[in-house]
N, CA, C and O of each residue as an XYZ file, in Angstrom:
368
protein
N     108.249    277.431     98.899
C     107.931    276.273     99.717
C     107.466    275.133     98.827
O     106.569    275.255     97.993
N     108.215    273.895     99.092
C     107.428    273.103     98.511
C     106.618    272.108     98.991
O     106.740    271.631    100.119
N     105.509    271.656     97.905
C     104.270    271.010     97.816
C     105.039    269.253     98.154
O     105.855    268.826     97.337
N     104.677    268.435     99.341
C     104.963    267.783     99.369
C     103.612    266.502     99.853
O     102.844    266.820    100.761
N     103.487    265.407     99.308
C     101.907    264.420     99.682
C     102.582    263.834     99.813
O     103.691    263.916     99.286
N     102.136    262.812    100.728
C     102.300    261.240    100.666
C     100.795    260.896    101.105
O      99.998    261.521    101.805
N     100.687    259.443    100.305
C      99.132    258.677    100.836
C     100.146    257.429    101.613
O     101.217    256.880    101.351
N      99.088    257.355    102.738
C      99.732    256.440    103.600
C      98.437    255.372    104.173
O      97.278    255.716    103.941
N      98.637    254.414    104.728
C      97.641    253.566    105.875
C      98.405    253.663    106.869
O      99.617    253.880    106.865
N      97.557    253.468    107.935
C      98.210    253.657    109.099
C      99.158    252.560    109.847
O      99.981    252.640    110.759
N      98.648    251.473    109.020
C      99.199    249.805    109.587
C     100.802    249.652    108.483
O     101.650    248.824    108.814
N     100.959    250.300    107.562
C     102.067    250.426    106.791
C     103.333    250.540    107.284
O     103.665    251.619    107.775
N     104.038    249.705    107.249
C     105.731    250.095    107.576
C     106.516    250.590    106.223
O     107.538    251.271    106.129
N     105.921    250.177    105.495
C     106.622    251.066    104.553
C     106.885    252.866    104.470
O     107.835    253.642    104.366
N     104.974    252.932    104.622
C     104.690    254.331    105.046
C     105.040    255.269    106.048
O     104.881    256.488    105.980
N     105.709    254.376    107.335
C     106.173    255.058    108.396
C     107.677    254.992    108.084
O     108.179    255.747    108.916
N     108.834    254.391    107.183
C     109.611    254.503    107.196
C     110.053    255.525    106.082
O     111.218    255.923    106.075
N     109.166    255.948    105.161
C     108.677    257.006    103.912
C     108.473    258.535    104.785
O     108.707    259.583    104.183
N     108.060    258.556    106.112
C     107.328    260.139    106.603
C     109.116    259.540    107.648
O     110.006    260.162    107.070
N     109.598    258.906    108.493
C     110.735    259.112    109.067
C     111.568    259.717    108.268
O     112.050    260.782    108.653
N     111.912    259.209    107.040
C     113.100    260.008    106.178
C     112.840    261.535    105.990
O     113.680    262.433    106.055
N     111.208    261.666    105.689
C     110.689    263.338    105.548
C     111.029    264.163    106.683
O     111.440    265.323    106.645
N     110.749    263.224    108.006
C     110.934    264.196    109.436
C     112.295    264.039    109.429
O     112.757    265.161    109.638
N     113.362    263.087    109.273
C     114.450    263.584    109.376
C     115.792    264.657    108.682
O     116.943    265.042    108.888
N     114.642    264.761    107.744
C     115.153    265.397    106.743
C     114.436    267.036    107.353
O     115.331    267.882    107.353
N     113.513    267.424    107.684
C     112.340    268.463    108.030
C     111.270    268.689    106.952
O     110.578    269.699    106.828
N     111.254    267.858    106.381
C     110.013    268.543    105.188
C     108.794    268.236    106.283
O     108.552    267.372    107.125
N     108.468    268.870    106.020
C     106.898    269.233    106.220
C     105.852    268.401    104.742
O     106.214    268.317    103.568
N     104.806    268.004    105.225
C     104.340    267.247    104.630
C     102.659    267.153    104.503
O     102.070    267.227    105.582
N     101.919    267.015    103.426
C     100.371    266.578    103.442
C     100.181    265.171    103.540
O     100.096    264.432    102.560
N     100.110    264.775    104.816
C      99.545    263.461    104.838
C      97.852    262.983    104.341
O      96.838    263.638    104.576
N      97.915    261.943    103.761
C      96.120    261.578    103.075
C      96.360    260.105    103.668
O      97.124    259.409    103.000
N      95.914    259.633    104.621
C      95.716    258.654    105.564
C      94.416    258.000    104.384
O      93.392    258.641    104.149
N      94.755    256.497    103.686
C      93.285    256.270    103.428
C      92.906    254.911    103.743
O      92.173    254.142    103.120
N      93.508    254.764    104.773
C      92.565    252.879    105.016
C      91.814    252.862    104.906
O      91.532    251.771    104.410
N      90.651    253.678    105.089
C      88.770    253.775    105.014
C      88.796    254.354    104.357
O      87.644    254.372    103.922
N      89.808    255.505    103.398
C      88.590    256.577    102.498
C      88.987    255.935    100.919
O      90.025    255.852    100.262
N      87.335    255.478    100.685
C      87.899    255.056     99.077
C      88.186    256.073     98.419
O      89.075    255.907     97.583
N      87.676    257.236     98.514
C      87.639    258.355     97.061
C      89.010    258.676     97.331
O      89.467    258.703     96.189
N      89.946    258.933     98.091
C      91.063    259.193     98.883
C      91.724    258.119     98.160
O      92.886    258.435     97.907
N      91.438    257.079     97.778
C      92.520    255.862     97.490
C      92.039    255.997     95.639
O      92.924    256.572     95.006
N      91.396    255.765     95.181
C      91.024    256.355     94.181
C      91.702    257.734     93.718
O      92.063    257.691     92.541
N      91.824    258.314     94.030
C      92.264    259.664     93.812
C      93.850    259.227     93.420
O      94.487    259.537     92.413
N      94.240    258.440     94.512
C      96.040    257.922     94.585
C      96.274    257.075     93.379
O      97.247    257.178     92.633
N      95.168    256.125     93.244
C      95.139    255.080     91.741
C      95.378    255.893     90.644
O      96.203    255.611     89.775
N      94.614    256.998     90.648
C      94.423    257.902     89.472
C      95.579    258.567     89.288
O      96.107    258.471     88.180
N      96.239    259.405     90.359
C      97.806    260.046     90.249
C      98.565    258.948     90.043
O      99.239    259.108     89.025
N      98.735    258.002     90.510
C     100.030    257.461     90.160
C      99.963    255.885     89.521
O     100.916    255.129     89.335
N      98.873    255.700     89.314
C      98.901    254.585     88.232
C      99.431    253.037     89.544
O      99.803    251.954     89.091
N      99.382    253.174     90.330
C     100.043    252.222     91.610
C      98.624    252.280     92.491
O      97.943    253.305     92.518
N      98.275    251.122     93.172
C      97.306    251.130     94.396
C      98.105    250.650     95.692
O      97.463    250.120     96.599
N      99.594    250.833     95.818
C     100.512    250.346     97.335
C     100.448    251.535     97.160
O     100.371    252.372     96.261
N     100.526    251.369     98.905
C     101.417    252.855     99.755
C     102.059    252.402    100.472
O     102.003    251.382    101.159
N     103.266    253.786    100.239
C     103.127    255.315    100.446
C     103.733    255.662     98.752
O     104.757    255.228     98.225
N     102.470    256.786     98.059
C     102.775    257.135     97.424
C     102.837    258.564     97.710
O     101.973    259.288     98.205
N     104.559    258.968     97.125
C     104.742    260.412     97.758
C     104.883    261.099     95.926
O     105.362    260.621     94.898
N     104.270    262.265     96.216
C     104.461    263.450     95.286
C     105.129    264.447     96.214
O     104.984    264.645     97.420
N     106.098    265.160     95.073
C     106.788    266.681     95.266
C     106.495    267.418     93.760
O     106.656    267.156     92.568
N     105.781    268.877     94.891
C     105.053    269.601     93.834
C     104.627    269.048     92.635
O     104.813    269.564     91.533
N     103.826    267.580     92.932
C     103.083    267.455     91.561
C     103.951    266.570     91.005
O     103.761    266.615     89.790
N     104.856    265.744     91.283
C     106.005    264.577     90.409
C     105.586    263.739     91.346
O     105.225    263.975     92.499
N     105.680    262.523     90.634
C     105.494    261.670     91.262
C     106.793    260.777     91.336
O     107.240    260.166     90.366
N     107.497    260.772     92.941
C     108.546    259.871     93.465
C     108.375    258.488     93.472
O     109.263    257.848     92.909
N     107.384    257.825     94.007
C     106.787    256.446     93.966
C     106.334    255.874     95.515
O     105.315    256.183     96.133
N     107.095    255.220     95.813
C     107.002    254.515     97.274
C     108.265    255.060     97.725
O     109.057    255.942     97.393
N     108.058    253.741     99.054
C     109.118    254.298    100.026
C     110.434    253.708     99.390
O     111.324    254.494     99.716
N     110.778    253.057     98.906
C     112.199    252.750     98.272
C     112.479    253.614     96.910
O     113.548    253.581     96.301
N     111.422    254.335     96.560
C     111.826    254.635     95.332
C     112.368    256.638     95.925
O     113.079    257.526     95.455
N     111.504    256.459     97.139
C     111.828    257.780     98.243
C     113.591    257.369     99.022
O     114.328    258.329     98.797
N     113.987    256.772     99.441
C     115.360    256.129     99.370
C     116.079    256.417     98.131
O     116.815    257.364     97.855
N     115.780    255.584     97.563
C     117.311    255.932     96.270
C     117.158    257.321     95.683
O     117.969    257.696     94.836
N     116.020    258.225     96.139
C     116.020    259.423     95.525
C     116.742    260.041     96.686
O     117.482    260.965     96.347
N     116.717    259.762     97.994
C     117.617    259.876     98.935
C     119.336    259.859     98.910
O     120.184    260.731     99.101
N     119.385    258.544     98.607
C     120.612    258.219     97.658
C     121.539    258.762     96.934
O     122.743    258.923     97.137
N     120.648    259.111     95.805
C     121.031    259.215     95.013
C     121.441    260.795     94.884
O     122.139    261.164     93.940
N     120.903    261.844     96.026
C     120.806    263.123     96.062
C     119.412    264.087     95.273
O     119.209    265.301     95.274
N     118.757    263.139     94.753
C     117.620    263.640     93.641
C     116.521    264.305     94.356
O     115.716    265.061     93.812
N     116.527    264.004     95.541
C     115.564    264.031     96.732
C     116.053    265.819     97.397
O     115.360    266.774     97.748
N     117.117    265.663     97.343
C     117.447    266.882     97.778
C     117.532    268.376     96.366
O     117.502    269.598     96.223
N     117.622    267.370     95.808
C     117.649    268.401     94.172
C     116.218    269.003     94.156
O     115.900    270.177     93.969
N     115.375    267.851     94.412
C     113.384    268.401     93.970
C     113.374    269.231     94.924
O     112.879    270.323     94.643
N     113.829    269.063     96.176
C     113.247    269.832     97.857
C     113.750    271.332     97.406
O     112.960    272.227     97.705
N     114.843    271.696     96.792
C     115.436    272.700     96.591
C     115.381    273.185     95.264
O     116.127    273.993     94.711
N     114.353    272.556     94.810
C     113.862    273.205     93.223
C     112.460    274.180     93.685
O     111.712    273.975     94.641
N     112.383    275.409     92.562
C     111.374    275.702     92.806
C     109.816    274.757     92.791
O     109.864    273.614     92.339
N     108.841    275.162     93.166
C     107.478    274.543     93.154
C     107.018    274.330     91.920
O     105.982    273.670     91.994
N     107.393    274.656     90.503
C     106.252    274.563     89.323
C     108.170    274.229     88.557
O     108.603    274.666     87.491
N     108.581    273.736     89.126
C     109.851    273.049     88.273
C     109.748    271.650     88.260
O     109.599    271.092     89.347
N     109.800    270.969     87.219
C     110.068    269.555     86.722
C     111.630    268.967     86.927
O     112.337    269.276     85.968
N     112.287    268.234     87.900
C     112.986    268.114     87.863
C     113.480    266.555     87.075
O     112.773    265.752     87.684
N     114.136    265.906     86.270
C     114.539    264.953     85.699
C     115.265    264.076     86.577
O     116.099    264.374     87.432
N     114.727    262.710     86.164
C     115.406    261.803     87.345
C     116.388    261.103     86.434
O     117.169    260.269     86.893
C-alpha cells in the first residue's frame, strides 16, 4: 500500500483539484488541512522547501503541487509511483 500526503487549505482550488485527480484515480490519501495549524505548515516548509499548497508526497517523494500532480498524471509517472513499491525511489 502506498503512503500517500497532501497538505491542503480548505479555501484552495488548487488543493481541491489535487485530492479530485486522487479520488478519481482511488488513492486513498492523508490529508493535513493547515489554514490554522502553524506547526502543520511548518512541517510542509520543512519537507518540501515550498510554503503553497497542495503539497503532495508519495511514500516520502516529493511530487510538488497540483500541476506538478497533473503532468505526473500526464505524463504516466503518477501511475508508475502508485504502483511502485513503498520504500522505492522512483526517477522522474
Amino acid at each position: 500500500m502506498n503512503n500517500v500526503e497532501i497538505y491542503t487549505k480548505s479555501y484552495c482550488p488548487y488543493c481541491h483539484r489535487a485530492k479530485a485527480l486522487l479520488d478519481s484515480k482511488g488513492v486513498s490519501y492523508q490529508e493535513y488541512e493547515i489554514s490554522t495549524d502553524r506547526a502543520r505548515q511548518q512541517e510542509m516548509a520543512e519537507r518540501s522547501a515550498r510554503r503553497t499548497v497542495p503539497q503532495i508526497f508519495i511514500n516520502g517523494q516529493q511530487i510538488g503541487g497540483s500541476d506538478d500532480l497533473a503532468a505526473a498524471q500526464k505524463s504516466g509517472l503518477l501511475d508508475e509511483l502508485l504502483s511502485s513499491k513503498p520504500d522505492a525511489v522512483v526517477q522522474r
